[in-house]
N, C-alpha and C positions, 0 to 999 in steps of 0.2 A: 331302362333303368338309368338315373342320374349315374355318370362314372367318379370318380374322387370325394364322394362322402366319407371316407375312411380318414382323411386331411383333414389334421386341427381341430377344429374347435367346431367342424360342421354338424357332426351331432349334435351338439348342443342345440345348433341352430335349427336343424330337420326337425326333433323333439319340441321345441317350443315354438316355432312358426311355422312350420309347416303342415297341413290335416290333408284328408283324404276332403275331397269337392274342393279344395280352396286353392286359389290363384296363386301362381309364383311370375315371373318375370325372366325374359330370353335376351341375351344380349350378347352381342357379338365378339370375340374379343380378336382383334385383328393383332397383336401384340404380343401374344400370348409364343412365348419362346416355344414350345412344343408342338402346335400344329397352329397352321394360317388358315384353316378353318373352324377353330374352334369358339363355339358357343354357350357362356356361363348360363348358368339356372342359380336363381338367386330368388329369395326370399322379398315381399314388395317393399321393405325397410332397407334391398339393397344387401344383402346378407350372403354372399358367397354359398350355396351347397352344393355345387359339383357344376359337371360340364356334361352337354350333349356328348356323346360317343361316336369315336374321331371318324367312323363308319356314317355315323349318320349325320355328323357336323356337316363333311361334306355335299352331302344331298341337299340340305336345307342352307348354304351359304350366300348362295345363289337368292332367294329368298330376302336374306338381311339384305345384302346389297343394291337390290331393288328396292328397298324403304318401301318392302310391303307392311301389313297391318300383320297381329297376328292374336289369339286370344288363348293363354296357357293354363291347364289345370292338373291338380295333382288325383289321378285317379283310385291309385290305392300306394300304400306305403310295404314294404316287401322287405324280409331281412328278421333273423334269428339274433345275431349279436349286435348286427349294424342295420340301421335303417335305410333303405333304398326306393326314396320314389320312383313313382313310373307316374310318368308326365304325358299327358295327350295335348296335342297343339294344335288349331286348327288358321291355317294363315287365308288370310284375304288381301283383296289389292288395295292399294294403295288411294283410293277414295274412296273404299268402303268406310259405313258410319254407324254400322253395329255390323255384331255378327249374327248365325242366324240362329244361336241359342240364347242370345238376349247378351252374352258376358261384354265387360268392356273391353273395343279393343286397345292394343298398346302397337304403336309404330315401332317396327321391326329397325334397329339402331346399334352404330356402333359408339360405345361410349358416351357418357351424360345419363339424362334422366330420359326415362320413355314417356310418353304422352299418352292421355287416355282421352280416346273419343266415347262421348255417350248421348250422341246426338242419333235418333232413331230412322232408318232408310235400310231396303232390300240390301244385300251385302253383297259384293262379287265372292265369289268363294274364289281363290288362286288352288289352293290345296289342304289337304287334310293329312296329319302324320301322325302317329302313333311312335311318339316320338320316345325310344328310348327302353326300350323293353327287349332289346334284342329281336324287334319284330319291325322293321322298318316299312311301311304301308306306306307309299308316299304317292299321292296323285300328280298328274303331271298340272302343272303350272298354265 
């Protein structure tokens, strides 16, 4: 589950850009006063909804800083008062050129805009996570 959707104005943001099958965006935030591993989940207009979970930030840090690839979806939306994605992320290396469910991928990046490759080739798979559900699956690299 996304952790800090309860902050501001993110509702707003989960409810109108974010659905279940649709793509969000991972971005690293090396800045970030409360943990140096932490990494925002944002909306692909750049839209703040929460952060990876400071548990599983660290697993996957490693990851961004190797400027691998990686391809994000939201798999179902979870939450009575407040809405709480669960985000599946499946990351690749760093010259893969698709991934191998077809999605586009976005270079794994700290701050700026991420990049989308959509140019079609076999993929390296690096790893697959289940990122954020309180179930951390993470393959080795």
């Amino acid at each position: 589950m996304v952790a800090g959707v309860h902050v501001g104005n993110r509702q707003q943001i989960i409810e109108s850009r974010v659905s279940v099958d649709g793509p969000v965006l991972l971005k690293r935030d090396r800045h970030n006063r409360y943990d140096a591993n932490a990494i925002a989940v944002t909306s692909l207009k750049g839209e703040l909804i929460g952060y990876v979970p400071h548990e599983d930030a660290q697993e996957l840090a490693s990851l961004f800083d190797d400027r691998n690839q990686y391809a994000a979806t939201v798999t179902k939306i979870l939450g009575y008062n407040k809405a709480i994605p669960v985000i599946q992320a499946d990351f690749y290396g760093p010259d893969a050129l698709a991934s191998t469910l077809g999605r586009p991928l976005r270079r794994c990046a700290s701050g700026g805009a991420l990049g989308v490759t959509s140019q079609s080739k076999l993929p390296q798979l690096v790893g697959a996570v289940l990122v954020i559900a309180g179930l951390l699956a993470f393959c080795s690299r």
